[in-house]
C-alpha positions in Angstrom: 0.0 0.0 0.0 1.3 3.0 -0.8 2.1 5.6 2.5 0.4 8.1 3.4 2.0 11.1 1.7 2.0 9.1 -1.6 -2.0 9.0 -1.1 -2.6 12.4 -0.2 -0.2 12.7 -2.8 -2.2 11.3 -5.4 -5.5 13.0 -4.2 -4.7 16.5 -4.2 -2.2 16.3 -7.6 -4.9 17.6 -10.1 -4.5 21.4 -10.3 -7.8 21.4 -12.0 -10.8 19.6 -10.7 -13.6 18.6 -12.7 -16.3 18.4 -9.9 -19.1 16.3 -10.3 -21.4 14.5 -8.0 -20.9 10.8 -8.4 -22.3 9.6 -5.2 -25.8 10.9 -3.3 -27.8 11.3 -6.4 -31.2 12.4 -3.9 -29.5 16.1 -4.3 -29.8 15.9 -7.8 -32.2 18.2 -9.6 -32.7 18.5 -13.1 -29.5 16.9 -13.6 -28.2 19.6 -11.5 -25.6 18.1 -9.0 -25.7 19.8 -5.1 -22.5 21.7 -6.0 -24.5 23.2 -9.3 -27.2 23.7 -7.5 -25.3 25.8 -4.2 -23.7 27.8 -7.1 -27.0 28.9 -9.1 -29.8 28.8 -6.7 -29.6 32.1 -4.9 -31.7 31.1 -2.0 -30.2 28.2 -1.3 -26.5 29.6 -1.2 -27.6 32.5 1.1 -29.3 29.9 3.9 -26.1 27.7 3.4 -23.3 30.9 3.9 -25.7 32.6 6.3 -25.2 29.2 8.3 -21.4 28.2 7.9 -20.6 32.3 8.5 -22.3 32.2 11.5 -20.8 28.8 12.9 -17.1 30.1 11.7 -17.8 33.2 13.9 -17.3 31.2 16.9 -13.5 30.4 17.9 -13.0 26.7 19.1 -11.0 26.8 22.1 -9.2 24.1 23.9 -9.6 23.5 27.7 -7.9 21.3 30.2 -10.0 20.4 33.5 -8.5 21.1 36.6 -10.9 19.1 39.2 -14.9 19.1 38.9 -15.4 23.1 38.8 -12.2 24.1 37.3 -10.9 24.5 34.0 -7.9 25.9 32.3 -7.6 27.7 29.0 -5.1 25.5 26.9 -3.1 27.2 24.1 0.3 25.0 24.1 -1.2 21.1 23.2 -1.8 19.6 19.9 -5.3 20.0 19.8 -4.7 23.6 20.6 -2.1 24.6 18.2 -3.9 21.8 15.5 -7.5 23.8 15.7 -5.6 27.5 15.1 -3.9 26.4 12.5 -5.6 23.6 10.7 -3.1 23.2 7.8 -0.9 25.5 6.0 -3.4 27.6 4.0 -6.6 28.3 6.1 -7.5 30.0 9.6 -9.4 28.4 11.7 -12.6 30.4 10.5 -11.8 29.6 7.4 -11.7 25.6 7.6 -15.2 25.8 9.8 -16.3 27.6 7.6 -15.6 25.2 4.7 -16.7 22.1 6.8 -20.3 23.7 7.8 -20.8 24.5 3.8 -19.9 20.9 3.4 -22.2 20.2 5.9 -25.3 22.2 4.8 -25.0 21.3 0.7 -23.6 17.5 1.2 -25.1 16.2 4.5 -21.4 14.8 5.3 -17.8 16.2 5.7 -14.5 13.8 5.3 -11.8 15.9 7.1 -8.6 13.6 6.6 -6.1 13.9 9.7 -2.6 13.5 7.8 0.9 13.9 9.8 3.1 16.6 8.8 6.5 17.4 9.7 5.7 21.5 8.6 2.9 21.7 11.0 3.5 23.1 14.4 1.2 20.9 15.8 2.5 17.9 13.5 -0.6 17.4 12.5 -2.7 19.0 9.2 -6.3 18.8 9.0 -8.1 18.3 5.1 -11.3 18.9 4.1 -11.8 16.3 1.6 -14.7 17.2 -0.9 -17.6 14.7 -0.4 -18.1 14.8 -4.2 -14.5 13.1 -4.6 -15.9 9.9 -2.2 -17.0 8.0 -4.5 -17.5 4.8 -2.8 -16.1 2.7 0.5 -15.8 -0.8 1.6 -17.9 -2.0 4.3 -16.6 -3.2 7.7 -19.9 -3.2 9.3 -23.2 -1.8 8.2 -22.3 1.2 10.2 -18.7 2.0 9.2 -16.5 1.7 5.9 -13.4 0.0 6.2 -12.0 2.0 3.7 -13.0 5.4 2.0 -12.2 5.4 -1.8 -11.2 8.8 -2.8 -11.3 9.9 -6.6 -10.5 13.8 -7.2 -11.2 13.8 -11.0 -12.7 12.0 -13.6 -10.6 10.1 -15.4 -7.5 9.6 -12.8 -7.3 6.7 -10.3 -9.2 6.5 -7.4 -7.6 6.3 -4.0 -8.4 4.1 -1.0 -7.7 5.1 2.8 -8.7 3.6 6.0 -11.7 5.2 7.7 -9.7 5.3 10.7 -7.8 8.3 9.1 -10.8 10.3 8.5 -13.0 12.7 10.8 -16.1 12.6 9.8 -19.4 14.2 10.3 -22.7 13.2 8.7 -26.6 13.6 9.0 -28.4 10.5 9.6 -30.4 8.6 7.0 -33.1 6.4 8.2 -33.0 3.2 6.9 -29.2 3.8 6.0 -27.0 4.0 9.6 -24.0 4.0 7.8 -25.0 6.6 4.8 -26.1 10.5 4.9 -28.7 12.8 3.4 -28.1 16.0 2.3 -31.0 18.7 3.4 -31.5 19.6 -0.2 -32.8 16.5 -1.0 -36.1 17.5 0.8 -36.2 20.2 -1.6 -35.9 18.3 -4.7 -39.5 19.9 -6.1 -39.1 23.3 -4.5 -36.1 23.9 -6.7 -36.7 22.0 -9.4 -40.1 24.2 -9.3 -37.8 27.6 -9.2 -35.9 26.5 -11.5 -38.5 26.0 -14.4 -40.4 28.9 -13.3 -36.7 31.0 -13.9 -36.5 29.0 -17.3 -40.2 29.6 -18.4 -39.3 33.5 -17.5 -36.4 33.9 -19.7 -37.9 31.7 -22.4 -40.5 34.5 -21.9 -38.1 37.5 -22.3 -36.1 35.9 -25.2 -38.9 34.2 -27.1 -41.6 37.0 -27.1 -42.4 40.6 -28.0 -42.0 43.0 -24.8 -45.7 43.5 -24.6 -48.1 41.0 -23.3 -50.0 41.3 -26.1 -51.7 39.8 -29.3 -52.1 40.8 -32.7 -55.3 40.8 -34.4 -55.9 41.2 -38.1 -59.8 42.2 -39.5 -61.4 39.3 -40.7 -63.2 41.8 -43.7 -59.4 42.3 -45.1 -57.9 39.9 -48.0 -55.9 36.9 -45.9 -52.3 36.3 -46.1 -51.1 33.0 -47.5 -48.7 30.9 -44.9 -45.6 32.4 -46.3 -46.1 36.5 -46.4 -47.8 35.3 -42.5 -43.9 33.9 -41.4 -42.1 36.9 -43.2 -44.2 39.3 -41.3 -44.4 37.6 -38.1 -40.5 37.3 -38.3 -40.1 40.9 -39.2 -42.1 41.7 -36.2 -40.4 39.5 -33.8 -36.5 40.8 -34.9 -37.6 44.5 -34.6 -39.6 44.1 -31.5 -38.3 41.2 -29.3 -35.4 40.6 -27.3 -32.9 43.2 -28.3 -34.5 44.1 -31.6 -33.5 47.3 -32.8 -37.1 48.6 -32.0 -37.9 46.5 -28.7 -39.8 48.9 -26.6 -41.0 51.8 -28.7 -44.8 51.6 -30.1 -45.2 49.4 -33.3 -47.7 51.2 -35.7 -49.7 47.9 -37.3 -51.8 47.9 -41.0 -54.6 47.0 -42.7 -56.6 47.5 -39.7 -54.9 45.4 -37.3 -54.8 45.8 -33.7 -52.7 44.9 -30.6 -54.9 43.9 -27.7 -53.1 43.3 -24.4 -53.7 40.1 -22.3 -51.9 38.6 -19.2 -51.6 34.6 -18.1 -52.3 33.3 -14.8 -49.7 30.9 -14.7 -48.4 30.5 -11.3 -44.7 30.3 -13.2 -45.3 34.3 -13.6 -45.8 35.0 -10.1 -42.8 36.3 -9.7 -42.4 37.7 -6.3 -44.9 34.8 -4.4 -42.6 32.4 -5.9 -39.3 33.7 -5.0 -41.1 34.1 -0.7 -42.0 30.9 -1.1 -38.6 29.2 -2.3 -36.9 31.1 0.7 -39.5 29.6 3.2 -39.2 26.2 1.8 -34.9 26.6 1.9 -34.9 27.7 5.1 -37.5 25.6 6.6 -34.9 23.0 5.7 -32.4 24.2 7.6 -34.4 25.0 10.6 -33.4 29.1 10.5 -36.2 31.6 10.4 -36.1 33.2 7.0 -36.2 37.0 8.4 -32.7 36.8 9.9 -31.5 36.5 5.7 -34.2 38.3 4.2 -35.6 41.2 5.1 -39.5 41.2 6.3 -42.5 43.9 6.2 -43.4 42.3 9.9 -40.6 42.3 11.3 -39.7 44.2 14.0 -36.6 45.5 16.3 -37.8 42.9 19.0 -38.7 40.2 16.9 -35.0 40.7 15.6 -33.4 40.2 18.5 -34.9 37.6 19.4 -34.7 35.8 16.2 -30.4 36.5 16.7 -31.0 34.9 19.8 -32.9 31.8 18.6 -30.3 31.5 15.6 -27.9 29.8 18.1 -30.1 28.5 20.5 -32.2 26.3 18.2 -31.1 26.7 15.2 -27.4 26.2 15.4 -26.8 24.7 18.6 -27.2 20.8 17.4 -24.7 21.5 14.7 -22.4 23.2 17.4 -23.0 20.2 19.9 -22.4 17.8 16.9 -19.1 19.2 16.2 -17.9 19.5 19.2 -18.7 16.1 20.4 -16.8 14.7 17.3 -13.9 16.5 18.1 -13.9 15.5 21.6 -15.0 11.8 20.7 -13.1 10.5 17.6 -10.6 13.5 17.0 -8.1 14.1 20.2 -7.9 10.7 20.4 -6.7 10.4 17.2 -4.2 13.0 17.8 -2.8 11.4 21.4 -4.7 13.9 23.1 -5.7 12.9 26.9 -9.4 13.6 25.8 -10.6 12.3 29.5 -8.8 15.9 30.7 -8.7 18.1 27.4 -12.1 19.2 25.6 -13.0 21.7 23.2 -15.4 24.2 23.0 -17.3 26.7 21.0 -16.9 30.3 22.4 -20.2 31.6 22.3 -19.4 35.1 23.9 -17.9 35.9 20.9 -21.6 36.4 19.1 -22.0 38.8 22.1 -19.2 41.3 21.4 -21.6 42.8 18.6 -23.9 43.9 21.8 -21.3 45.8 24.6 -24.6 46.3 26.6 -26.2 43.2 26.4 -22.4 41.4 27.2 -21.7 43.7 30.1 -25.5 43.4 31.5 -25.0 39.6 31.8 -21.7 39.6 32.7 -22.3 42.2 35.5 -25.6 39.9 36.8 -23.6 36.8 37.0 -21.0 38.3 39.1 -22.9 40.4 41.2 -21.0 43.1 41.2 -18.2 45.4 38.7 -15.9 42.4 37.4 -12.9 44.6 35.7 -10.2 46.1 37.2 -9.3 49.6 35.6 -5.7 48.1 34.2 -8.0 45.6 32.4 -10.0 47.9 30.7 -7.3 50.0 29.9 -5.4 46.8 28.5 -8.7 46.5 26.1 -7.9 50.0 25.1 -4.4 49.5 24.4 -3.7 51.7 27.1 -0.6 51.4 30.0 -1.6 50.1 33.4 -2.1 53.0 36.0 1.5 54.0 37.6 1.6 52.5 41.5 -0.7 49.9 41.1 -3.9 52.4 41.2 -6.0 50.0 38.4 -5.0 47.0 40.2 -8.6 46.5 42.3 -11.9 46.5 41.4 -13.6 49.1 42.4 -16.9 48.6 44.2 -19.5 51.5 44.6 -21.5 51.5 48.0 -24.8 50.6 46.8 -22.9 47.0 46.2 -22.5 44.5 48.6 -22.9 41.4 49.4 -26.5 40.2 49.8 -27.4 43.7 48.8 -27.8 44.9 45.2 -26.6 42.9 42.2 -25.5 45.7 40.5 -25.1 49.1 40.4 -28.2 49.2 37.6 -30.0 47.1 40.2 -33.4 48.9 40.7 -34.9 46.2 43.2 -33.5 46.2 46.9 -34.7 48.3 49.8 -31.3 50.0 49.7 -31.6 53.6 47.6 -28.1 55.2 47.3 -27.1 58.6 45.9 -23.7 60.4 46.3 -22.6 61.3 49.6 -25.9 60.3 51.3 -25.6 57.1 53.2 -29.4 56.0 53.4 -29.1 52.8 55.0 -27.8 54.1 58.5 -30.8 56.4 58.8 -33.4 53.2 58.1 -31.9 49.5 59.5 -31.8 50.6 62.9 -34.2 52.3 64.9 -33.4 53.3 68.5 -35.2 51.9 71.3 -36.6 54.6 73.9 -34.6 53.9 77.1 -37.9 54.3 79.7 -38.1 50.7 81.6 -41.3 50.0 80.8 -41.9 51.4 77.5 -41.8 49.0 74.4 -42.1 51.3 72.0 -39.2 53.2 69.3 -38.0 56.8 69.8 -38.2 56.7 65.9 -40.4 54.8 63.7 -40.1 54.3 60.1 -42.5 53.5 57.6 -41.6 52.9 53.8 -43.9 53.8 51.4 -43.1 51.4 48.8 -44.7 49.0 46.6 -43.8 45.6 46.4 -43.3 42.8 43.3 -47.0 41.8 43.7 -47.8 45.4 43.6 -45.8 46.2 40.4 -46.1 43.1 38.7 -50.6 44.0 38.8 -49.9 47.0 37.1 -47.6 45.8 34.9 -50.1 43.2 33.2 -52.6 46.0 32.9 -50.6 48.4 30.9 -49.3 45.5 28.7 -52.8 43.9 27.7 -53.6 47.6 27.3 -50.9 48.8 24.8 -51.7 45.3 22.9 -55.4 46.3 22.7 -54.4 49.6 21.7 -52.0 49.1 18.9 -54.5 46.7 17.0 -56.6 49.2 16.6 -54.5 52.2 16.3 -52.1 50.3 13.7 -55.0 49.1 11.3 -56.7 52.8 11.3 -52.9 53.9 10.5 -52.5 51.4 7.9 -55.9 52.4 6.5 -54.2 55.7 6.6 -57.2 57.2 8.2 -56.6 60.6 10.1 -58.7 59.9 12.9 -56.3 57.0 14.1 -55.9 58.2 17.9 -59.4 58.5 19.8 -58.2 60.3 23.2 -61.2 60.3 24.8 -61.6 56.4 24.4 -58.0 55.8 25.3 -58.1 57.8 28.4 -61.4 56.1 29.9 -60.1 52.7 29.2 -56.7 52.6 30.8 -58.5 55.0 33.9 -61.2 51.8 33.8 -58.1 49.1 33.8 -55.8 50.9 36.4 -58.5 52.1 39.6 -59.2 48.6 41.0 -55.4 47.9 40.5 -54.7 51.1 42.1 -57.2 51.1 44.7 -56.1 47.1 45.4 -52.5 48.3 46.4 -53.6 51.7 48.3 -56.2 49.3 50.8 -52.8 47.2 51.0 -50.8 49.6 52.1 -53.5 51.6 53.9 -54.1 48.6 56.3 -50.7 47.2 56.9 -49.4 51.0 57.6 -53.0 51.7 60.2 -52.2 48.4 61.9 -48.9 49.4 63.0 -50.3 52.6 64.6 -52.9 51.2 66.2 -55.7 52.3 64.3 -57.9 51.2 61.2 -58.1 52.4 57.9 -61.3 53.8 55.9 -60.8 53.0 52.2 -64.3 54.8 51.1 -62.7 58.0 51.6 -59.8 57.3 49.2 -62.1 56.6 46.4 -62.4 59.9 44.7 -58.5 60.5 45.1 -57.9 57.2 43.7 -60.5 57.6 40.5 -58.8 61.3 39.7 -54.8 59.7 40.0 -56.0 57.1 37.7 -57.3 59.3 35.6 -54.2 62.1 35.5 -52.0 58.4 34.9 -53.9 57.0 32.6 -53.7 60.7 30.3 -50.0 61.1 30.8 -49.3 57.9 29.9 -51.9 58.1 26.4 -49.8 61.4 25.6 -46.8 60.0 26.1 -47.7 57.2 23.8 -49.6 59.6 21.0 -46.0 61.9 20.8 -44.2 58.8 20.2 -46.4 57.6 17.3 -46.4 61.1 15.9 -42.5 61.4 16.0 -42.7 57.8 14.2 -44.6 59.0 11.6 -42.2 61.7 10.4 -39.7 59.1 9.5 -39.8 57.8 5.8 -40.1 54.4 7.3 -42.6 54.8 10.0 -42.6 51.5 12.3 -45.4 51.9 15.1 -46.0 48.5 16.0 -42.3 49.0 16.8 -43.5 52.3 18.8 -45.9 49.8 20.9 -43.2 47.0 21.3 -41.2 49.7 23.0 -44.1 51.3 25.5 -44.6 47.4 26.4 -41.0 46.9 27.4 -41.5 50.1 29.6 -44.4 48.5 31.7 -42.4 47.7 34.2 -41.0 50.8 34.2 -44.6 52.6 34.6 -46.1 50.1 36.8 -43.3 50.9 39.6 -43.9 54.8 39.3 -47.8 54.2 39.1 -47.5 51.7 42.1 -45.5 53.4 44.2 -47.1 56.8 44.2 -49.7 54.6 45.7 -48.0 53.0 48.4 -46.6 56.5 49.1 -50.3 58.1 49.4 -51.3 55.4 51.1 -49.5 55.7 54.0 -49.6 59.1 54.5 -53.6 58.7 54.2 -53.1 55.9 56.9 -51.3 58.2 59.1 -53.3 61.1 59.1 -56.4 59.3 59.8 -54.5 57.5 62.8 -53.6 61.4 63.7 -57.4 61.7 63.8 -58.2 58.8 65.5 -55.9 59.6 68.5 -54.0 56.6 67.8 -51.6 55.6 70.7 -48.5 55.1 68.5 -48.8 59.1 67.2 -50.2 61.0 70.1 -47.8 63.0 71.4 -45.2 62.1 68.4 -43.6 64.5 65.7 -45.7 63.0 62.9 -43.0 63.7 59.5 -42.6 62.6 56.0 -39.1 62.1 54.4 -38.3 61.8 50.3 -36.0 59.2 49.6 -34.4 59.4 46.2 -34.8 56.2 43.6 -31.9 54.5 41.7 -31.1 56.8 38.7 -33.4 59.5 39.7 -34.1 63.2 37.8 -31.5 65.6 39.7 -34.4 67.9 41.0 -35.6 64.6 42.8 -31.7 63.8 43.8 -31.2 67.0 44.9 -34.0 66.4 47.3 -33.0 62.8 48.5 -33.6 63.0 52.8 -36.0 66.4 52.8 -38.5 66.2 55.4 -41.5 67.9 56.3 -44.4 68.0 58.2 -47.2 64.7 57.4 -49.9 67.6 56.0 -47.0 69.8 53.9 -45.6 69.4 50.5 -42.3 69.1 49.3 -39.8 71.5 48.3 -41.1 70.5 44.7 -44.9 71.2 45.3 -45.5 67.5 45.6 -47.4 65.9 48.4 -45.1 62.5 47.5 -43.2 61.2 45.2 -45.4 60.5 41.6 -48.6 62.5 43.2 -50.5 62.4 39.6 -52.1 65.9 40.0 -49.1 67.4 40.4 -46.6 68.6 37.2 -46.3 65.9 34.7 -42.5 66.4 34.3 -42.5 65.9 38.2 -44.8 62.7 38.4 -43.4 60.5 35.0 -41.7 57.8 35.7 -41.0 59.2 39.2 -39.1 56.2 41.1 -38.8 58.1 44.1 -40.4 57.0 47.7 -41.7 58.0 50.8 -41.3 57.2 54.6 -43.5 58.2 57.2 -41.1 59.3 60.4 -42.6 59.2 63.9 -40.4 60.6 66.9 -40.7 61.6 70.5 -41.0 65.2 70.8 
């Protein structure tokens, strides 16, 4: 047998390749081989590169595992130095991205592992087109024994042991040991495409540029069948294809006339066609069609979450299949230790498109800042800070442990703002130092709403902004000027939010009487409550109508897009809208426990403080800590934070809270 160089030798010798498919005739169409058909079917070749682009994105790393929960980045082994440099004329990105093409048009990929002396891992890695397999001897039903190799017609075929090949191949039911290309499931939608393209040019070439027929008088003397072919061939070479008259007017004679008419063959229908070819295509290889073609419907969320699904379920079998037979058949084959050394796909990479999105998740996950200022500077190609200054991470003091996750945290009972420490003014009351006396010398309520509170009002204003876009898009897309009915609007969303709103003010209410020792009358909230809902409910509608009027301007107006975004602010709305309730609520609570002569306020300094939100306006910043008296408004005219009859510029989105303050005098 001749050795292994000789082989390769003898495979790769042609200079020019005559490629034709001589095994896997399913992917034939029309006579078209699966290489023919990646090459001339547009729709096909942009699902296929879309595909391998995207998996050849993703560096394959090399790890070494270091106990259960440890693991070491691995840049000096074989496998490591093999996978960089996969022979001497491709990148890495470059042979994935060959072997998922191979993938997607074939349904297998033959990736001979060959020694070499030239190869700083000693190893080289060939992609050996499937087209040049043109047959194997059988060891089992499962596995060739050999792979015969044949790189052009005509030339000797080649036959090398399985065990030198890495392969990868779909499965074919019925067949364990054989493969099937995903184009053969679209054997009729192409072969469809492709005689509708065939009946178009014939179309174009064959016929006159109108869509028309000529008529002669039946009153006027006929032609004989030879002055009927010189005429009709005169016409034809003036006014067809690229006659010297095709597209001006012809003038007819004798009375004849053109009369238009138009076919309904479905071979014409040009555009439905070409959607459906790319639904079909990329049906097959299980990606949504909008993230390669562009859609009327589709939106900036429905993008994003179509990038996301791309490789979640579209490409994440194909990136666990890979990786398994990398791990599984080639570090083995390589002397790898493959019980200690894996490889990987690194999907961060996809999120270094998205800094917010990568430094959001990272951030989360570690609770905390997670760079030091040297390393971020190192990312800049920047020198390290002299003395060691960038060497820690720094770690603001609205972040600690079992505290906030982050500094963009918005949950948490701990508000911060510069130079204000909040927290030593709220965890610890003092205890009044009389013997017999149980009570506080300061008591502290919080006017805040809870999850439960925020997450009511949140489902409100999102079945709300669903019901209104329907029918405020349709009346838009009707292009009817009446599109925005305020007075409808307004009374609906004040009809969704009161109970809500009223739910969480009798919450608070109670819980806030029952600590002072008194109880709470919700019937005289009721009118309050109505009017807040309403002032809410018409911010929030104008707020809404200015967007979609602003949208409109643009030369590609997208309000549904407009409505995706006020949905992804519910939560945003719900918290001010629920926690200017909590905030009157408590106040209402206490001043009726003021008139009730409740024990826990007789004789008391009965005060309200503002306590600034995460991220707040700097008027309400400026005011974090201000007190007053329970029946006086704040500095900025409002009786608390988001008070909805108050200015609108105050109240919107307002984050801010109240606490009630009780002390001895």
């Amino acid at each position: 047998m001749p050795s292994i160089f000789e082989r390769w030798r003898l495979v790769s010798k042609p200079a020019v390749y005559n490629i034709t498919l001589t095994g896997n005739t399913d992917t034939q169409v029309l006579n078209l081989t699966a290489v023919e058909l990646y090459r001339t079917q547009g729709n096909l070749r942009a699902v296929v590169d879309f595909l391998a682009a995207s998996m050849s994105q993703l560096p394959i790393k090399v790890y070494t595992r270091k106990g259960e929960n440890e693991r070491v980045r691995d840049r000096d082994s074989v496998a490591a130095k093999l996978l960089w440099r996969p022979n001497n004329y491709q990148t890495q990105l470059e042979f994935i991205r060959g072997l998922m093409a191979e993938y997607y048009v074939f349904g297998a990929v033959y990736v001979w592992v060959v020694p070499s002396t030239e190869s700083p891992s000693n190893w080289d890695l060939h992609l050996i087109p499937t087209n040049w397999v043109i047959g194997s001897k059988e060891k089992t039903p499962y596995t060739p024994g050999t792979i015969r190799v044949c790189s052009k017609t005509g030339t000797d075929a080649v036959d090398i042991p399985d065990t030198e090949f890495l392969q990868f191949k779909t499965y074919s039911p019925g067949h364990p040991g054989d493969y099937l290309s995903p184009i053969s499931s679209l054997r009729q939608t192409l072969q469809e495409q492709i005689e509708a393209g065939r009946f178009r040019r014939q179309l174009w070439k064959s016929s006159g540029r109108l869509n028309a027929q000529i008529i002669r008088p039946k009153d006027v003397a006929p032609w004989d069948e030879q002055t009927k072919k010189t005429w009709a061939a005169a016409f034809r070479e003036a006014w067809s294809g690229a006659g010297s008259k095709a597209g001006s007017i012809p003038i007819m004679e004798d009375g004849m006339e053109i009369k238009p008419f138009s076919t309904s063959f479905k071979e014409q229908e040009w555009s439905q066609s070409v959607v459906f070819s790319r639904e079909e295509v990329a049906a097959a290889y299980r990606v949504n069609p909008s993230l390669i073609w562009h859609s009327n419907t589709q939106t900036y969320a429905s993008s994003k979450d179509n990038a996301r699904a791309l490789y979640a379920e579209c490409l994440g079998p194909d990136i666990q299949m890979v990786q398994q037979r990398i791990n599984a058949f080639l570090l083995p084959m390589i002397g790898e230790d493959y019980e200690q050394t894996y490889v990987e796909f690194d999907l961060t990479e996809k999120l270094k498109g998205s800094f917010e999105e990568r430094a959001s998740i990272y951030q989360s996950a570690v609770g905390g800042p997670y760079l030091t200022r040297d390393e971020v500077r190192a990312e800049l190609n920047l020198p390290p800070l002299p003395d060691g200054q960038g060497e820690d991470i720094i770690t603001p003091l609205n972040v600690v442990t079992g505290g906030q996750a982050s500094p963009q945290d918005t949950q948490g009972d701990a508000y911060s703002y510069p130079g204000v420490d909040n927290n030593a003014k709220k965890l610890h009351p003092k205890t009044c130092s009389c013997k017999d006396c149980k009570d506080t010398e300061e008591l502290r309520i919080k006017g805040k709403s809870d999850e439960e509170d925020d997450e009511k009002v949140t489902e409100v204003l999102k079945s709300f902004f669903a019901r209104q876009s329907r029918s405020v898009i349709t009346k838009i897309n009707a292009d009817s000027e009446d599109f925005w009915n305020a007075e409808r609007w307004d009374k609906e969303l004040t009809d969704d939010l009161q109970p809500v709103l009223e739910e969480i003010a009798d919450k608070h209410g109670n819980e806030t009487a029952k600590t002072l020792g008194s109880e709470y009358g919700t019937e005289v909230t009721r009118n309050y409550i109505k009017k807040a809902a309403e002032g809410r409910a018409k911010n929030i509608n104008q707020k809404t109508l200015e967007k979609i009027l602003k949208d409109l301007e643009e030369d590609e107006p997208d309000t549904a897009h407009v409505f995706e975004v006020r949905a992804s602010n519910s939560e945003a709305i719900a918290r001010s809208a629920a926690g200017a309730m909590a905030s009157f609520a408590i106040g209402e609570a206490t001043n009726q426990a003021i008139s009730d002569g409740a024990p826990r306020v007789v004789g008391r300094i009965v005060e309200k403080e503002w306590v600034t939100g995460p991220n707040s306006r700097p008027s309400h910043a400026a005011m974090n800590g201000e007190r007053v008296p329970i029946d006086a408004d704040f500095s900025n005219g409002q009786h608390w934070p988001g008070e909805d009859t108050g200015d609108p510029d105050e109240s919107c989105g307002c984050n801010c809270t109240t606490e009630i303050v009780i002390s001895r005098r």
